[in-house]
RODO-2510 file (C-alpha; in nm, 4 decimals, decimal comma):
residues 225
     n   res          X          Y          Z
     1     x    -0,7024    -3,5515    -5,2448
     2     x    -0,6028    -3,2267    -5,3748
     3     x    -0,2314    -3,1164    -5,4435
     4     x    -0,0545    -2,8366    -5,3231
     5     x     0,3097    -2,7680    -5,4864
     6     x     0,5562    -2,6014    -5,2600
     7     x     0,8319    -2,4214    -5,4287
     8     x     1,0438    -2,2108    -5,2121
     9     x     1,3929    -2,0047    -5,2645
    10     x     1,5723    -2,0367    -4,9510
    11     x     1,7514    -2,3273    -4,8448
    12     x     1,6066    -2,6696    -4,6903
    13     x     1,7261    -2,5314    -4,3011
    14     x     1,6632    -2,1683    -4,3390
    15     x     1,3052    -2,2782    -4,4656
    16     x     1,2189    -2,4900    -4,1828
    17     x     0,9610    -2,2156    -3,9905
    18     x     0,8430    -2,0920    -4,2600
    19     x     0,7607    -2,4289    -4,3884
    20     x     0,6017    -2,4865    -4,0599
    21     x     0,4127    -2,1948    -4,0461
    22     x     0,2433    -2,2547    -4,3984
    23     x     0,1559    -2,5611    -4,2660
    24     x     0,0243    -2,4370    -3,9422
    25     x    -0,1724    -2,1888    -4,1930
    26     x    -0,3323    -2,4671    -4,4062
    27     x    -0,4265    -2,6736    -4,1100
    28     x    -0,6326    -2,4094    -4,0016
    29     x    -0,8390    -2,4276    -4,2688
    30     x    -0,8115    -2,8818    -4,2329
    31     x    -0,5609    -2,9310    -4,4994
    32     x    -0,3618    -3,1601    -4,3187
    33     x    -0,0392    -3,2847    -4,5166
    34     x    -0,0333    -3,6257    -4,6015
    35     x    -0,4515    -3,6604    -4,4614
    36     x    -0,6845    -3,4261    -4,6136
    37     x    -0,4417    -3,2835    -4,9039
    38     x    -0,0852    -3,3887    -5,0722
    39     x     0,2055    -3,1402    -5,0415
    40     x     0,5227    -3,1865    -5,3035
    41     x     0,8287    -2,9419    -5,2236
    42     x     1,1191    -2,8703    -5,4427
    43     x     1,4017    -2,6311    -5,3399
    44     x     1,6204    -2,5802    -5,6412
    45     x     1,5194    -2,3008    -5,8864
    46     x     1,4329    -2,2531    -6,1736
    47     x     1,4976    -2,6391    -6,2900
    48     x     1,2924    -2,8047    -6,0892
    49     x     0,9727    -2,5693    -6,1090
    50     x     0,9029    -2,7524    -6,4552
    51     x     0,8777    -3,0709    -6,2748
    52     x     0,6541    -2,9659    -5,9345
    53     x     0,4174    -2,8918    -6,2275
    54     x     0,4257    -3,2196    -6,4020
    55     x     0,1729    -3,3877    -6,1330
    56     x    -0,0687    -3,1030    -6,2234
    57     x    -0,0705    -2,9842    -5,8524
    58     x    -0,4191    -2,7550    -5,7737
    59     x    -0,2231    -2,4990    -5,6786
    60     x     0,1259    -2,3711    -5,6652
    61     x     0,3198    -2,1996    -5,3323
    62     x     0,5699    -1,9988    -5,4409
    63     x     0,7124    -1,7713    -5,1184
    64     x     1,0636    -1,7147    -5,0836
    65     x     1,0459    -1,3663    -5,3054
    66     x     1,0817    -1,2959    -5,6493
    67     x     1,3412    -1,6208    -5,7686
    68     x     1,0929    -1,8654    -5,6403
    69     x     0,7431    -1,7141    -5,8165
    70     x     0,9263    -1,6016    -6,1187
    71     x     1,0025    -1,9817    -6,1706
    72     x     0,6391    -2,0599    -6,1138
    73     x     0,5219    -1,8184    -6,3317
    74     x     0,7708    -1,9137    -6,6080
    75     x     0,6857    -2,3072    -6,5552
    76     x     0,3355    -2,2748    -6,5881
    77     x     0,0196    -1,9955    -6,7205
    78     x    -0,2898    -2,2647    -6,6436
    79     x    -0,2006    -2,3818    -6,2633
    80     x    -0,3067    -2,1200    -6,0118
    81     x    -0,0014    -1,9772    -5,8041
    82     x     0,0136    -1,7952    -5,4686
    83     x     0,3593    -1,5992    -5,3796
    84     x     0,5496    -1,3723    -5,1367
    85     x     0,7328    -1,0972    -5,2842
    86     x     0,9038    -0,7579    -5,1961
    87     x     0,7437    -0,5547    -5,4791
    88     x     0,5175    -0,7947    -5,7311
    89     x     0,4882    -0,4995    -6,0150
    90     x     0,8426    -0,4069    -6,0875
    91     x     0,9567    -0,7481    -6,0506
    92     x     0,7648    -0,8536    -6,3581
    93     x     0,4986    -1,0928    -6,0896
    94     x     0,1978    -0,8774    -6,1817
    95     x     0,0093    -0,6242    -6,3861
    96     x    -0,0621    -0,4111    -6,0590
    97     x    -0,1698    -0,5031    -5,7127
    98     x    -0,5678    -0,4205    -5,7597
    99     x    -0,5676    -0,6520    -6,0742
   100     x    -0,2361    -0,9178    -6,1138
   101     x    -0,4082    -1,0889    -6,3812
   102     x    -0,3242    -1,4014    -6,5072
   103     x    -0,3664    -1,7030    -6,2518
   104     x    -0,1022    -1,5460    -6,0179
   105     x    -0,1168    -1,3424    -5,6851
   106     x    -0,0029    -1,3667    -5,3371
   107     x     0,1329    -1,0899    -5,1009
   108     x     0,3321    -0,8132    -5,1807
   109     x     0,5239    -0,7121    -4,8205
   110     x     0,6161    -0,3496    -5,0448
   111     x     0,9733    -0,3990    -4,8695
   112     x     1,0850    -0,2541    -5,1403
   113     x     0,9467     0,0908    -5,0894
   114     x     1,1001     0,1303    -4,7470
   115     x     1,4549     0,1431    -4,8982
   116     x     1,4744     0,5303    -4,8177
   117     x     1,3082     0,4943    -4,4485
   118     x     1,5718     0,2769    -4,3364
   119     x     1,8706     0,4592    -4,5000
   120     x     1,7147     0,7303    -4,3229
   121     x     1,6761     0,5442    -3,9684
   122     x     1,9943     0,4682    -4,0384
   123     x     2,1812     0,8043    -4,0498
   124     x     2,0078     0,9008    -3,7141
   125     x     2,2057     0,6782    -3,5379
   126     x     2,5778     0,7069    -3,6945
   127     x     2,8151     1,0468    -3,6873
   128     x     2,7097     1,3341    -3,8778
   129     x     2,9059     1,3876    -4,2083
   130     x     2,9722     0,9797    -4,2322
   131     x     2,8991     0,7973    -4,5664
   132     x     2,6520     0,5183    -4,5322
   133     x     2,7067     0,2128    -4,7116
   134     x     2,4659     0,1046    -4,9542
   135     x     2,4852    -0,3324    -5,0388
   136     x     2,3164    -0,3935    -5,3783
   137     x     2,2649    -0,7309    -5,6006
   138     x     2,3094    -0,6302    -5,9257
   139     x     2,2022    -0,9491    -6,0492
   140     x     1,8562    -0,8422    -5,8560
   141     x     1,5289    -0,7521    -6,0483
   142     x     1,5083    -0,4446    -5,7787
   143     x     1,8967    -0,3342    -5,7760
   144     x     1,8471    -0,0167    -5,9764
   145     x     1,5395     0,0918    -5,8655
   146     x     1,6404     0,0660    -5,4709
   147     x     1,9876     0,1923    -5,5516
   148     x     1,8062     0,4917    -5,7401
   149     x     1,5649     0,5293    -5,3872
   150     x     1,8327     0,5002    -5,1284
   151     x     2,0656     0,7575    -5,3488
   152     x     1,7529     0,9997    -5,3334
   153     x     1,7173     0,9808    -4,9430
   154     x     2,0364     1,0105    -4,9160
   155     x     2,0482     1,3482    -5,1404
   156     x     1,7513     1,4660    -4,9241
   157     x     1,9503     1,4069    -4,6097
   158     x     2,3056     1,5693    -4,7014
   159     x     2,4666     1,2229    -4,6659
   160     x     2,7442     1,0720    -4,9435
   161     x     2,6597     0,6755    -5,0172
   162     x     2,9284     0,4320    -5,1264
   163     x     2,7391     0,1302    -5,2995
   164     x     2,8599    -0,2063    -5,3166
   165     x     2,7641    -0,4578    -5,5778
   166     x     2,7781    -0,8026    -5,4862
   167     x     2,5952    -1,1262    -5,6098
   168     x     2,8734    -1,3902    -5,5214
   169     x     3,0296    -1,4724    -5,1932
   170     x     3,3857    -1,3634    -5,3500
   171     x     3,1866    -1,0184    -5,4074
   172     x     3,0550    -0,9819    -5,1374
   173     x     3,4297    -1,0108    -4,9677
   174     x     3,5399    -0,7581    -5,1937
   175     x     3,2523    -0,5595    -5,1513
   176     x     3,4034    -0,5312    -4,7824
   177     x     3,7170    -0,4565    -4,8464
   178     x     3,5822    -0,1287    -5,0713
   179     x     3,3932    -0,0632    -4,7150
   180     x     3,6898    -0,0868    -4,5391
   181     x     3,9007     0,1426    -4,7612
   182     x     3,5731     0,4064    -4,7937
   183     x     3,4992     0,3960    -4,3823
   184     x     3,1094     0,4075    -4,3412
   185     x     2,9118     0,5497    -4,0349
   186     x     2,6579     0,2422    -4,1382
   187     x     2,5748    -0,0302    -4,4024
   188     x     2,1840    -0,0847    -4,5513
   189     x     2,1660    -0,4068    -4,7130
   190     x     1,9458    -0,4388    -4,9796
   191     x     1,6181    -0,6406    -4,9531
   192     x     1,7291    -0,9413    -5,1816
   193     x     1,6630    -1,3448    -5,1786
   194     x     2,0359    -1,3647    -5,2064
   195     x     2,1637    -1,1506    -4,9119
   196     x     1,8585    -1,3268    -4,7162
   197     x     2,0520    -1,6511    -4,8041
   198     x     2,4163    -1,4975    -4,6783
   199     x     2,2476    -1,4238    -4,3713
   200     x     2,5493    -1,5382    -4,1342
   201     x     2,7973    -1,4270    -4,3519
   202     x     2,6876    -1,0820    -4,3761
   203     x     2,5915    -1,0433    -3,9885
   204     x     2,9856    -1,1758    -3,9468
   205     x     3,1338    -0,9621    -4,1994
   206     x     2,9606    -0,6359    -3,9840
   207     x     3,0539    -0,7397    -3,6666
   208     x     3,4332    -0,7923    -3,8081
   209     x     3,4406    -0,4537    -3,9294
   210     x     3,2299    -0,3273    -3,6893
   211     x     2,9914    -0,1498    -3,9392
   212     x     2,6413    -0,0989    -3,7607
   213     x     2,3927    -0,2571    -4,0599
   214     x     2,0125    -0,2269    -4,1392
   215     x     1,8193    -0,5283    -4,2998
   216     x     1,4762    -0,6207    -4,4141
   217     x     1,3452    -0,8672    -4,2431
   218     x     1,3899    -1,0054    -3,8384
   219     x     1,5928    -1,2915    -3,8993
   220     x     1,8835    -1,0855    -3,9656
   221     x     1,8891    -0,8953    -3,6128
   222     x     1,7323    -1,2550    -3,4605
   223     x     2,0799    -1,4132    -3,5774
   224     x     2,2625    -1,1377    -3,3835
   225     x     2,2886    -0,8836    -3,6926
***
């Protein structure tokens, strides 16, 4: 029976459907866990990524962004692995997306690149002449080159930016309180595993301050950001 080595970023509950949807995916094909192939999950990172490859697994699932496949890619250069990430080149994943080299590859969603589009959404739909708020990670592989993008749309579009830096939960508290002293029409957060994690926090924080916010990916507005 082959073995398939499931290493994922996000927590065990915030994982749960997308767990089940990577199963639903390899039953389509009749890998059926537990019957026609073995799936071993870990959920702490980097540690543990040494030890999912101790069994030799066939192949390695690393989704959950850059954290998880970095960990992957750092634990082993002879076991295949397949990943989810927001831009696989600059975060060190790949050599480019027509040839990633290596035994690595997976699906780049390029969220990345669409740091500018939604500052820009963004300022259509708060007061003209308002700052918009820009949340950053600087502990983030990404932070300076979507800082970099979002400061260039908002050059383009005559708007001031006040960026935030947080990668703790005390930061990101502080990082508020900056907001609240600097009044923004609007807040983009950053496409990072760690704000993805904060989830509830941040969609609370923005309704307490009433800041309209911008995120990545559906589970943010689906939670009521």
């Amino acid at each position: 029976m082959p073995l398939i080595g499931f290493l994922n970023g996000r927590s065990p509950d915030d994982a749960k459907p997308h767990v089940a949807r990577f199963l639903r995916g390899l039953e389509a094909f009749g890998y059926v866990d537990g019957k026609t192939v073995s799936i071993e999950q870990y959920d702490q990172l980097p540690k543990l990524a040494g030890e999912l490859t101790a069994p030799h697994p066939t192949i390695l699932a690393a989704p959950g962004g850059a954290p998880s496949a970095r960990a992957a890619k750092a634990a082993t250069n002879s076991i295949p692995i397949a990943f989810v990430s927001n831009d696989s080149v600059r975060e060190g994943l790949v050599e480019s997306l027509s040839r990633p080299g290596g035994k690595i590859s997976g699906v780049d969603i390029m969220s990345g690149e669409l740091t500018g589009k939604r500052l820009e959404l963004l300022a259509q739909l708060v007061p003209a002449g308002k700052a918009v708020g820009f949340l950053t990670n600087p502990k983030g592989a990404l932070s300076v080159a979507q800082s970099k993008e979002a400061e260039r749309a908002a050059r383009v579009l005559g708007r001031e930016v006040v960026f935030v830096s947080a990668g703790t939960d005390t930061e990101i508290d502080a990082g508020f309180e900056i907001l609240a002293r600097n009044p923004v029409g609007g807040l983009v957060v950053e496409n990072d595993p760690y704000f993805d994690s904060r989830r509830e926090c941040l969609i609370e924080l923005t309704a307490k301050r009433a800041i309209p916010a911008i995120y990545h990916i559906r589970e943010f507005p689906a939670a009521g950001g």
